[in-house]
C-alpha positions in Angstrom: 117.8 88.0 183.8 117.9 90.9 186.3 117.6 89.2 190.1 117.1 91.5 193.0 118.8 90.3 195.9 117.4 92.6 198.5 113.9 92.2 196.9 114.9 88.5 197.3 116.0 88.9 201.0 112.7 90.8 201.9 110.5 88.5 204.3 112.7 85.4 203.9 115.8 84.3 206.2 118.6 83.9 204.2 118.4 80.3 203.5 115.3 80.5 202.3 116.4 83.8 200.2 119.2 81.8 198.2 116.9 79.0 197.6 114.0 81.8 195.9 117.3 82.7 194.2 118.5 79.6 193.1 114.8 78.4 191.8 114.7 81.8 189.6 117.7 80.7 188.2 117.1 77.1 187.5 113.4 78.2 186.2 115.5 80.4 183.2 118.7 78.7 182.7 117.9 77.7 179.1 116.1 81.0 178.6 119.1 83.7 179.6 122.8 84.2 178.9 123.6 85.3 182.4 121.9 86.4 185.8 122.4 89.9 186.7 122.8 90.1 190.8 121.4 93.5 191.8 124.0 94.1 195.2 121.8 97.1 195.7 121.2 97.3 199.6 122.7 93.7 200.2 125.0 94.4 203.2 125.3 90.9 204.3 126.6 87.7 202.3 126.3 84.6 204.7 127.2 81.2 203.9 124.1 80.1 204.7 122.8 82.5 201.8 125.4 81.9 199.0 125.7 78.3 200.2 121.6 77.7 198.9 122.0 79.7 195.6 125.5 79.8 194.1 127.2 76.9 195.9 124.1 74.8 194.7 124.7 76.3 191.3 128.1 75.3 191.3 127.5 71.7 192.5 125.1 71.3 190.1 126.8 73.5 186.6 130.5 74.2 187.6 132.3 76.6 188.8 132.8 77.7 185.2 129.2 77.7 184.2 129.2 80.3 187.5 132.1 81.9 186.3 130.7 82.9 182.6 127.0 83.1 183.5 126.7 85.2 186.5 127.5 89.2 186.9 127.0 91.6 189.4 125.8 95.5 189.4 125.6 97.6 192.5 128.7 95.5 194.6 131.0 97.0 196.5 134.5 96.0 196.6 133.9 93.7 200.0 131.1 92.1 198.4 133.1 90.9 195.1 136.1 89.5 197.1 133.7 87.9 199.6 132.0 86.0 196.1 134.9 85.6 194.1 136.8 83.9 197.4 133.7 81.5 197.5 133.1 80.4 194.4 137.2 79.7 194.6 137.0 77.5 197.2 133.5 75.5 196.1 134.9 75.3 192.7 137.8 73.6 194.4 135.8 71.1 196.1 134.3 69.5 193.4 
């Protein structure tokens, strides 16, 4: 499953963006192998954002489940540290 992110950011604050996000992925988790995040035009990764999609996800499936079911096309080098860094630390916290 191919998700958008700045088609998900479009009209939505970005809590309300990583919820969208989060449903999308909950509504196919037993139909896909892995979420493909489009970084295409994503400048921005708040908290507030990753905390409603992926560190929902991870509370919810594991850090691992994250880990082996979610890639990225499109991210730039800030953008992958700035993930892999937070899925680190809310991995940790479980």
């Amino acid at each position: 499953m191919i998700i958008i992110i700045k088609d998900a950011l479009v009209g939505r604050t970005f809590p309300d963006a990583g919820a969208y996000i989060y449903d999308q992925m909950m509504a196919n988790i037993d139909a896909t192998d892995s979420y493909i995040w489009d970084m295409a035009e994503v400048s921005e990764l708040p908290s507030m954002f990753l905390n409603m999609c992926l560190g929902k996800f991870i509370k919810e499936r594991g850090g691992d489940f994250v880990k082996s079911r979610v890639r990225f096309r499109n991210i730039n080098k800030s953008q992958a540290y700035r993930i892999v860094d937070y899925v680190e630390k809310m991995s940790s916290r479980q």
